[in-house]
Each structure stands twice: as structure tokens, then as C-alpha cells.
MMTF fields as JSON, N, C-alpha, C and O atoms, coordinates in Angstrom:
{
  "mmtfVersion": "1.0.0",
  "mmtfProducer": "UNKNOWN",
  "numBonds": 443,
  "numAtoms": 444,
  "numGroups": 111,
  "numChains": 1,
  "numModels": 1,
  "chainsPerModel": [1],
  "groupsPerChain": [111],
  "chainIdList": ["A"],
  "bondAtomList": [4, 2, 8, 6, 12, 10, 16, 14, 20, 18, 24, 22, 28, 26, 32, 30, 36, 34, 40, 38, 44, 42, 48, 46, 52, 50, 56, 54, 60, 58, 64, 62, 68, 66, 72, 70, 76, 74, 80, 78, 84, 82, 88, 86, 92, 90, 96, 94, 100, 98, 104, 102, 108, 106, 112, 110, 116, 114, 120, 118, 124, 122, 128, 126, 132, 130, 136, 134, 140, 138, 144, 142, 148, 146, 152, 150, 156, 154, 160, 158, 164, 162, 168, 166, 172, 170, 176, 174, 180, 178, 184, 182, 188, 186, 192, 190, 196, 194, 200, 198, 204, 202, 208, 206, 212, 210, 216, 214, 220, 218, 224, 222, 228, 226, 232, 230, 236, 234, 240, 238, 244, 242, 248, 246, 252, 250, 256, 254, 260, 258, 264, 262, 268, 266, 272, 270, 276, 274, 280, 278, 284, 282, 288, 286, 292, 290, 296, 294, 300, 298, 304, 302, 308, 306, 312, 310, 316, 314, 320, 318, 324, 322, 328, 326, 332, 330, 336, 334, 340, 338, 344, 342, 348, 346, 352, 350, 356, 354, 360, 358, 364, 362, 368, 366, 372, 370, 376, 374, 380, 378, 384, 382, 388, 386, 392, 390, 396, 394, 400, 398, 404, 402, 408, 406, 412, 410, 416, 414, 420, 418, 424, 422, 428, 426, 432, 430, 436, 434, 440, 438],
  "bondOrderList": [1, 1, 1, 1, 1, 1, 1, 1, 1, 1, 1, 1, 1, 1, 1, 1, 1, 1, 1, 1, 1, 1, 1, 1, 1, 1, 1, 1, 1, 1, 1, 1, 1, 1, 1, 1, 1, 1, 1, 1, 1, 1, 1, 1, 1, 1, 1, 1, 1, 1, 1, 1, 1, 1, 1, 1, 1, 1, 1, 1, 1, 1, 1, 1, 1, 1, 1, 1, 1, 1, 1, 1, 1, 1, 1, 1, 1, 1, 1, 1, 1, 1, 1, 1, 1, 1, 1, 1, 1, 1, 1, 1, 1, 1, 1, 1, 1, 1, 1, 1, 1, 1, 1, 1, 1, 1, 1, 1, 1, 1],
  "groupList": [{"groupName": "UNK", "atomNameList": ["N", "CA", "C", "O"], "elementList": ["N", "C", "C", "O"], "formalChargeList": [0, 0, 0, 0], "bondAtomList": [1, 0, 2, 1, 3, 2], "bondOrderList": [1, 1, 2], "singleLetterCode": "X", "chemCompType": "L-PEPTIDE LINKING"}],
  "groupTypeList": [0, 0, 0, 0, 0, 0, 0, 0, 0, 0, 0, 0, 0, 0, 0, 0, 0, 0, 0, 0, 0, 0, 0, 0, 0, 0, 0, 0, 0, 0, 0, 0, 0, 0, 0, 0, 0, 0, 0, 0, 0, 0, 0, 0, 0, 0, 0, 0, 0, 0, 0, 0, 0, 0, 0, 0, 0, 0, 0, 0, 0, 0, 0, 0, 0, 0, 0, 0, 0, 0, 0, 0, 0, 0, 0, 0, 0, 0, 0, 0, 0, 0, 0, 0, 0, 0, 0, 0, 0, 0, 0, 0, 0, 0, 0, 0, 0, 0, 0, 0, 0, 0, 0, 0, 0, 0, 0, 0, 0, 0, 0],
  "groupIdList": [1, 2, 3, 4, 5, 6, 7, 8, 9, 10, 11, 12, 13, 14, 15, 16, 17, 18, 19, 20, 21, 22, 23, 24, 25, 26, 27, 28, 29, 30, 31, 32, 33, 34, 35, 36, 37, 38, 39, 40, 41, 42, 43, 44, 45, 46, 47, 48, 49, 50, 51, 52, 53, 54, 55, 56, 57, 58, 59, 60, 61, 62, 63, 64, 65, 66, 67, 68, 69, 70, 71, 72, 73, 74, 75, 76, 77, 78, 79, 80, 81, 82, 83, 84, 85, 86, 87, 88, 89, 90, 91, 92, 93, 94, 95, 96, 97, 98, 99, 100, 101, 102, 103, 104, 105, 106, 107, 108, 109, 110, 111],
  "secStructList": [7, 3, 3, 3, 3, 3, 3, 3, 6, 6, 3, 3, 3, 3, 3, 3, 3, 7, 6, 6, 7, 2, 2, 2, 2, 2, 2, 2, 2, 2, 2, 2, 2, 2, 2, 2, 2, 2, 2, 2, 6, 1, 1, 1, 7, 7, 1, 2, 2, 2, 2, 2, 2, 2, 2, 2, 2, 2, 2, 2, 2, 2, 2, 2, 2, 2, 2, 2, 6, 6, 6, 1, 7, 7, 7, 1, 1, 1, 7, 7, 7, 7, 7, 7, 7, 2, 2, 2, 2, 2, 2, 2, 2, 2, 2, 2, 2, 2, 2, 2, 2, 2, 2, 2, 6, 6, 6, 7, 7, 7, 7],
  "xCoordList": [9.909, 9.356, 8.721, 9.337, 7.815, 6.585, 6.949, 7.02, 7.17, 7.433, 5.977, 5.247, 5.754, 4.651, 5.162, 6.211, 4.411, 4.713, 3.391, 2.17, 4.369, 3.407, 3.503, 4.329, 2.593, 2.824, 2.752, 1.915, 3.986, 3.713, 4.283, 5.302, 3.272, 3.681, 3.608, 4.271, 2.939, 3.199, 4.632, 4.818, 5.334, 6.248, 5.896, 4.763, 6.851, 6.357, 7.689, 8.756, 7.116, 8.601, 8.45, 7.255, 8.821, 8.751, 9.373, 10.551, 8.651, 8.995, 9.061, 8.376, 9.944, 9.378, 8.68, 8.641, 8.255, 6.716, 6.492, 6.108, 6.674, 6.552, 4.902, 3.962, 4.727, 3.867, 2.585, 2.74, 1.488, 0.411, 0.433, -0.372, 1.695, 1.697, 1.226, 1.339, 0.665, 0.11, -0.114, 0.547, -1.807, -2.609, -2.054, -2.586, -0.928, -0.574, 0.962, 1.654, 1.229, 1.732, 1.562, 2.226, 0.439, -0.853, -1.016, -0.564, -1.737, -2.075, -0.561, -0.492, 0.283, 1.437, 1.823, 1.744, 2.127, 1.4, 1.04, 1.655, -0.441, -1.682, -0.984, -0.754, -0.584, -0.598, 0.862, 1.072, 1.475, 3.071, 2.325, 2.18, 2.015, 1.755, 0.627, 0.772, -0.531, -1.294, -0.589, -0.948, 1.121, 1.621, 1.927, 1.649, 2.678, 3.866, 3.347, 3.97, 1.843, 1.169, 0.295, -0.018, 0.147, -0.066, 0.358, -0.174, 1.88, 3.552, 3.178, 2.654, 3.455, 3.794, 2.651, 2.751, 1.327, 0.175, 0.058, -0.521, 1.07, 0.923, 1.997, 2.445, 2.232, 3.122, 4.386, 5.097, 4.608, 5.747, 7.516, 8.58, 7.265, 8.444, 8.226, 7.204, 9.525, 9.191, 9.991, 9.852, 11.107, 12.424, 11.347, 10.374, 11.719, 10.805, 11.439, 10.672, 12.838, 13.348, 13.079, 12.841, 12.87, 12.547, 11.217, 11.211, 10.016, 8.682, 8.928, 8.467, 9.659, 9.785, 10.102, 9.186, 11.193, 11.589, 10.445, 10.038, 10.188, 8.744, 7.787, 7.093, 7.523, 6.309, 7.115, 6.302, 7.626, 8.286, 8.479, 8.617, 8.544, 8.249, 7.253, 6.982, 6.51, 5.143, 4.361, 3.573, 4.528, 4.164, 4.539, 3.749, 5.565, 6.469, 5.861, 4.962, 6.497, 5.543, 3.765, 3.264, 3.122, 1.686, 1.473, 0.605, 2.547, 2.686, 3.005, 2.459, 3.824, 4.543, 3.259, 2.781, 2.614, 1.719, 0.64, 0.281, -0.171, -0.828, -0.523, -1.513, 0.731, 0.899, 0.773, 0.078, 1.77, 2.112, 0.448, 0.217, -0.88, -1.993, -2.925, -3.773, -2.428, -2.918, -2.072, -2.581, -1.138, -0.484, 0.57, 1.198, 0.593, 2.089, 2.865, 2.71, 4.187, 5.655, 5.538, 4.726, 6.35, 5.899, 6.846, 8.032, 6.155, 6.92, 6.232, 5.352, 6.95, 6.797, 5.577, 4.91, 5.302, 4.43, 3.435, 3.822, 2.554, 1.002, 0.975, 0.741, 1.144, 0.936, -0.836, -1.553, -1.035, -2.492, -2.653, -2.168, -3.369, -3.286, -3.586, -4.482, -2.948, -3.552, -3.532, -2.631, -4.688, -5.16, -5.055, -5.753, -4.365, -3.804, -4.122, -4.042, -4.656, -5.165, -3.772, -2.619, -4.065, -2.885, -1.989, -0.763, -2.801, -1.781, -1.131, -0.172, -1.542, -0.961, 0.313, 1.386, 0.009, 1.243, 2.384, 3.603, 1.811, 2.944, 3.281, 4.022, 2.893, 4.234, 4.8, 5.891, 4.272, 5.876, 6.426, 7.645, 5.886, 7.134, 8.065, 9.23, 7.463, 8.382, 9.683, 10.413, 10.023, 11.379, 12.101, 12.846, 11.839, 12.107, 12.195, 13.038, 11.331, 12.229, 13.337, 14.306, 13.577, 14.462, 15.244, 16.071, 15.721, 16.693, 17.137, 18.334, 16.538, 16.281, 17.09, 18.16, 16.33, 16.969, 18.025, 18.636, 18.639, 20.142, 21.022, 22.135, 20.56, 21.454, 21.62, 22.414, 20.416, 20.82, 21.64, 22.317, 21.091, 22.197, 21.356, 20.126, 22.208, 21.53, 21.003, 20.069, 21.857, 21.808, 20.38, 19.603, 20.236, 18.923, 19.599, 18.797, 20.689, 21.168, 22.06, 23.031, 21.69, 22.546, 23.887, 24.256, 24.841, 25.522, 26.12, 27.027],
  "yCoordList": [1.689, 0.619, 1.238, 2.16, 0.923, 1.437, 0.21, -0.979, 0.896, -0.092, 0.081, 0.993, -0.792, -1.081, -1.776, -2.42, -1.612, -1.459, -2.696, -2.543, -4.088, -4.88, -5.64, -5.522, -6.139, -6.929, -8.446, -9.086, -8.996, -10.873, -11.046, -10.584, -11.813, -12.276, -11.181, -11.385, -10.16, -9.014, -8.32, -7.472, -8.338, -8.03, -6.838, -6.906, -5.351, -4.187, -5.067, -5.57, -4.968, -4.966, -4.022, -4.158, -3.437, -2.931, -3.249, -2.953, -3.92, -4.456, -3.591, -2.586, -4.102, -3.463, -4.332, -5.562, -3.636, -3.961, -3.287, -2.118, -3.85, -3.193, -2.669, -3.369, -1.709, -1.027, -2.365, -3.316, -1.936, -2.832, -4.464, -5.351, -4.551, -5.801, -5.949, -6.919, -4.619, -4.788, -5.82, -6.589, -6.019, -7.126, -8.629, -9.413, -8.995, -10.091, -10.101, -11.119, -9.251, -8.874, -9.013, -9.493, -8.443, -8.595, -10.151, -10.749, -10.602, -12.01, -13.222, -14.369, -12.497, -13.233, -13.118, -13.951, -12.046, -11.848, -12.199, -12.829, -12.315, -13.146, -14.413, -14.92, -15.044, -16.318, -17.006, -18.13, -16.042, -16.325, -16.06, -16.658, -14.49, -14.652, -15.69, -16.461, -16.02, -17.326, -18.535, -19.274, -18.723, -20.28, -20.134, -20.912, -18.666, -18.493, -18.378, -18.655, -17.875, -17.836, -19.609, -19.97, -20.121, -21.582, -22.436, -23.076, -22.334, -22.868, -22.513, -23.238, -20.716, -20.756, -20.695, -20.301, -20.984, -21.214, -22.464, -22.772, -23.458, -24.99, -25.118, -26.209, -24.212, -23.959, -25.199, -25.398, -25.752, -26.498, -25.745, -26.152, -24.632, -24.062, -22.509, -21.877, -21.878, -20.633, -19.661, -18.474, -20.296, -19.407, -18.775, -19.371, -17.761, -16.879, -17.492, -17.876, -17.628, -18.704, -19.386, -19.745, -20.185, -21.536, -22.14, -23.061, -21.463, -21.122, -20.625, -21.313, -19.445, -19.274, -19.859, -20.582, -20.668, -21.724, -23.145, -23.564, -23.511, -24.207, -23.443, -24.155, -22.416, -22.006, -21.787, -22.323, -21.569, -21.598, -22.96, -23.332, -23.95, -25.356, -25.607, -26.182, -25.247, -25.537, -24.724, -25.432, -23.809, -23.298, -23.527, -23.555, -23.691, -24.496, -26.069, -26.4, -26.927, -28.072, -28.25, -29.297, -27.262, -27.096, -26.817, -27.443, -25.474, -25.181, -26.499, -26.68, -26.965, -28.365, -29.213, -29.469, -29.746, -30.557, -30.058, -31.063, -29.146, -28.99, -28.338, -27.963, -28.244, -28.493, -29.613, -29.714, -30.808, -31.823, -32.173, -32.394, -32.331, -32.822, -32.503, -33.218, -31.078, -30.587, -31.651, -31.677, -32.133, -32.584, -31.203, -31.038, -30.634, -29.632, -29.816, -30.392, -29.401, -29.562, -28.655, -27.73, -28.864, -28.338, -26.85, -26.676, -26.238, -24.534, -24.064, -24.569, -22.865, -21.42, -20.727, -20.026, -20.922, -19.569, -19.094, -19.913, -18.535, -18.6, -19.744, -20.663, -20.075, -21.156, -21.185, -20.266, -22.527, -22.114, -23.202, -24.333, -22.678, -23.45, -24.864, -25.168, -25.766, -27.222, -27.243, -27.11, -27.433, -28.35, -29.551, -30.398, -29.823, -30.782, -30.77, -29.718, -32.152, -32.435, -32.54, -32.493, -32.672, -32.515, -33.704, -33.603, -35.115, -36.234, -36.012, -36.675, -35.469, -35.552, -34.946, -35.446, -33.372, -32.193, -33.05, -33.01, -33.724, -34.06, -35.593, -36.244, -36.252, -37.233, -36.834, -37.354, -35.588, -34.802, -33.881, -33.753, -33.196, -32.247, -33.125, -32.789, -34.352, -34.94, -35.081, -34.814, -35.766, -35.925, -34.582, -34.378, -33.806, -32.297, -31.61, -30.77, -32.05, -31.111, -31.669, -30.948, -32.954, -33.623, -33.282, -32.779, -33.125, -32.781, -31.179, -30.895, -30.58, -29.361, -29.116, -28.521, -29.715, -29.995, -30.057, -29.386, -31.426, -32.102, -31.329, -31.331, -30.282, -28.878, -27.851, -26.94, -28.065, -26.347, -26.257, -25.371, -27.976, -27.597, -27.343, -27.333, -27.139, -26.538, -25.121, -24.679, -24.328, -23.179, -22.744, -21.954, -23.354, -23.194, -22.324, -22.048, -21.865, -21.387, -21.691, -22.44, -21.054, -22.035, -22.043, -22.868, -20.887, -20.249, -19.478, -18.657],
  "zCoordList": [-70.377, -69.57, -68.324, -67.79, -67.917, -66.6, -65.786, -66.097, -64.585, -62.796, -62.596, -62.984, -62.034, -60.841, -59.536, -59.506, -58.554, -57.388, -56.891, -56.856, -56.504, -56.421, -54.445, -53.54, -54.542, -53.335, -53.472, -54.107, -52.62, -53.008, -51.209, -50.696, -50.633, -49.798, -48.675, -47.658, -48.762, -47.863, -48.194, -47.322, -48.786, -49.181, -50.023, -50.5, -50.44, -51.665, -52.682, -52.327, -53.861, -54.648, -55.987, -56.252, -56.642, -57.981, -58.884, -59.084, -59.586, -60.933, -62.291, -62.478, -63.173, -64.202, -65.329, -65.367, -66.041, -66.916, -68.386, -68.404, -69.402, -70.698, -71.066, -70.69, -71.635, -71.928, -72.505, -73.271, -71.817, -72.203, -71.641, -71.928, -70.698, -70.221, -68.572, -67.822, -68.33, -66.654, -66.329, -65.632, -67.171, -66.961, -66.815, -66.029, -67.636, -67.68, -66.55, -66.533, -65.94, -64.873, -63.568, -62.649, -63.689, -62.417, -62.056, -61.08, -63.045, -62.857, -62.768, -62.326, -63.282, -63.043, -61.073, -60.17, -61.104, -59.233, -58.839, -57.979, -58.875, -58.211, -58.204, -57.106, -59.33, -58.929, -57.986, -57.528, -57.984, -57.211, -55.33, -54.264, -56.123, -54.005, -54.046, -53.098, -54.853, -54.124, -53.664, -52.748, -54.879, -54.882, -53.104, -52.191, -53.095, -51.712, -50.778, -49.753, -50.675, -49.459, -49.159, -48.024, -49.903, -49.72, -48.887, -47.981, -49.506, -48.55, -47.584, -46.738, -47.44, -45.62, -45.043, -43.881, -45.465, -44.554, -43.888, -42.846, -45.119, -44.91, -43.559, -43.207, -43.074, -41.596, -41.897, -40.913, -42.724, -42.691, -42.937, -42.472, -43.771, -44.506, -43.993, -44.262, -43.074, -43.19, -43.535, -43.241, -44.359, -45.105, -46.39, -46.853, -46.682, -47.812, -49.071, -49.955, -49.245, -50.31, -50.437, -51.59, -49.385, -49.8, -50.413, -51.23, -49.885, -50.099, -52.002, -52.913, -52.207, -53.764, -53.737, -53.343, -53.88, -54.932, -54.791, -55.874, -54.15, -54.127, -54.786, -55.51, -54.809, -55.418, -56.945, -57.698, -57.338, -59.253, -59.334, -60.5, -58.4, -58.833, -59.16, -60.214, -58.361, -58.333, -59.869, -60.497, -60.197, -61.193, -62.346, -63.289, -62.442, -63.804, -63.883, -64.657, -62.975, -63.155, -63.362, -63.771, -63.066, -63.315, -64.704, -65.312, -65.578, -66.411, -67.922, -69.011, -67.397, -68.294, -68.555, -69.66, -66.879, -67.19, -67.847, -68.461, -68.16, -68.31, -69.988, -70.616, -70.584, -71.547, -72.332, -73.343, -71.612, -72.083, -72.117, -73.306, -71.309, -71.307, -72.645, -73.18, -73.016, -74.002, -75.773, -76.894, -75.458, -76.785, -77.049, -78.095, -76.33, -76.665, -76.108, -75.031, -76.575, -75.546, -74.495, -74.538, -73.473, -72.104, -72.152, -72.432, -71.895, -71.954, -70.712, -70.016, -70.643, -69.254, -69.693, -68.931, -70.886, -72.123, -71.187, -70.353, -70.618, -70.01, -69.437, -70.221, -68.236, -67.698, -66.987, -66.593, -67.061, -66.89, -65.381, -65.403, -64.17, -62.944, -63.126, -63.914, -62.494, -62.257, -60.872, -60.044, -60.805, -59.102, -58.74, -59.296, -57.956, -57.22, -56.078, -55.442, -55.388, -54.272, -53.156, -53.584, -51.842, -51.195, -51.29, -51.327, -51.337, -51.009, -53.063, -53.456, -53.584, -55.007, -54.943, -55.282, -54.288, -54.543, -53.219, -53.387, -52.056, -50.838, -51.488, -50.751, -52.67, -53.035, -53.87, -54.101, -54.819, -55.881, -54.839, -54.951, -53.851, -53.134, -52.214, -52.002, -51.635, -50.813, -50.668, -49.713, -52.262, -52.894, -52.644, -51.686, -53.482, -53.946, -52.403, -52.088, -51.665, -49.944, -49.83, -50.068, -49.481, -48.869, -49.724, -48.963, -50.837, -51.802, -51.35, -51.344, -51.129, -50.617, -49.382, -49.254, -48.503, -47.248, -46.98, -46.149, -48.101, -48.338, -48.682, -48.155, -49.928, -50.255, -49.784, -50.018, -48.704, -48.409, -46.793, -46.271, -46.214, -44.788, -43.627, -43.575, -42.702, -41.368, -41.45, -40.78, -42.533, -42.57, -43.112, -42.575, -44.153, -44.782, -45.859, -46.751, -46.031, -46.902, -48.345, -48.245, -49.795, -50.376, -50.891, -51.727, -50.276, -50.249, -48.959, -49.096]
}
């Protein structure tokens, strides 16, 4: 297995990566640091957790819908982007903070 040495969020991390799967690696990247840099640009959220776990919401639910739109069952497989306008994505995240919020405490922690 081959590491690469990626950046999300300004962050280095090294992953590992099976032979011939860079490319779909890469772009798996791209699209996490685009979800995570979104969040904390949107200056509302500035725990780095919390931002991931919003952004794998955000990607999974993009993923589903845009299955389910197609007539397939909703899977992780290649998820392909859906764009969402802001008042669209701030009445599905609304719920999902405050739930957030509710679990994680003053601390911001979930544990």
C-alpha cells in the first residue's frame, strides 16, 4: 500500500492508498477540504470536528440524494456533488446543529 501526504483544511495528514487509487483519492480530498473549508468560511462553526462531521454529512447526504434521484438505492459508492443553495443546505443543517449542540455540551466535546 503507497501513503500520500495530503492537505485538508491546511492541515498535512498521510493517508494510505492502494496502488492505482491516487486519483480517486485525490478527488476524494478535494472534495472534503472543499466541504470543510465551506463550514469554517461560513464563520459560524470553528471546532475542526465539528466542521468534519458536518462536512461527511454533507457529503453522504449529497451522495444518497443524488442516488436516490437517479432511481438507485442511496450508497457512499462515488458520490457525485449536489448543489444546494444556502436557504436549502441552512433548513437541513438547522435541525442537525442544534442536535449537535444538544450532544456535545458546553464543551463542544463528545466525550
Amino acid at each position: 500500500m503507497k501513503q500520500l501526504e495530503v492537505q485538508i483544511m491546511g492541515h498535512g495528514y498521510l493517508l494510505g492508498c492502494p496502488e492505482g487509487g491516487e486519483a480517486k483519492l485525490m478527488a476524494a480530498v478535494n472534495r472534503v477540504d472543499a466541504a470543510m473549508c465551506k463550514i469554517r468560511d461560513g464563520g459560524k462553526i470553528k471546532a475542526r470536528d465539528r466542521i468534519a462531521v458536518l462536512a461527511a454529512l454533507n457529503l453522504a447526504f449529497e451522495a444518497n440524494a443524488n442516488n436516490t434521484e437517479s432511481g438507485g438505492e442511496p450508497s457512499t459508492a462515488d458520490p457525485m456533488p449536489l448543489t444546494l443553495n444556502r436557504r436549502q443546505s441552512d433548513v437541513l443543517l438547522e435541525p442537525l446543529l442544534r442536535r449537535l449542540d444538544k450532544v456535545l455540551g458546553d464543551d463542544g466535546k463528545l466525550f
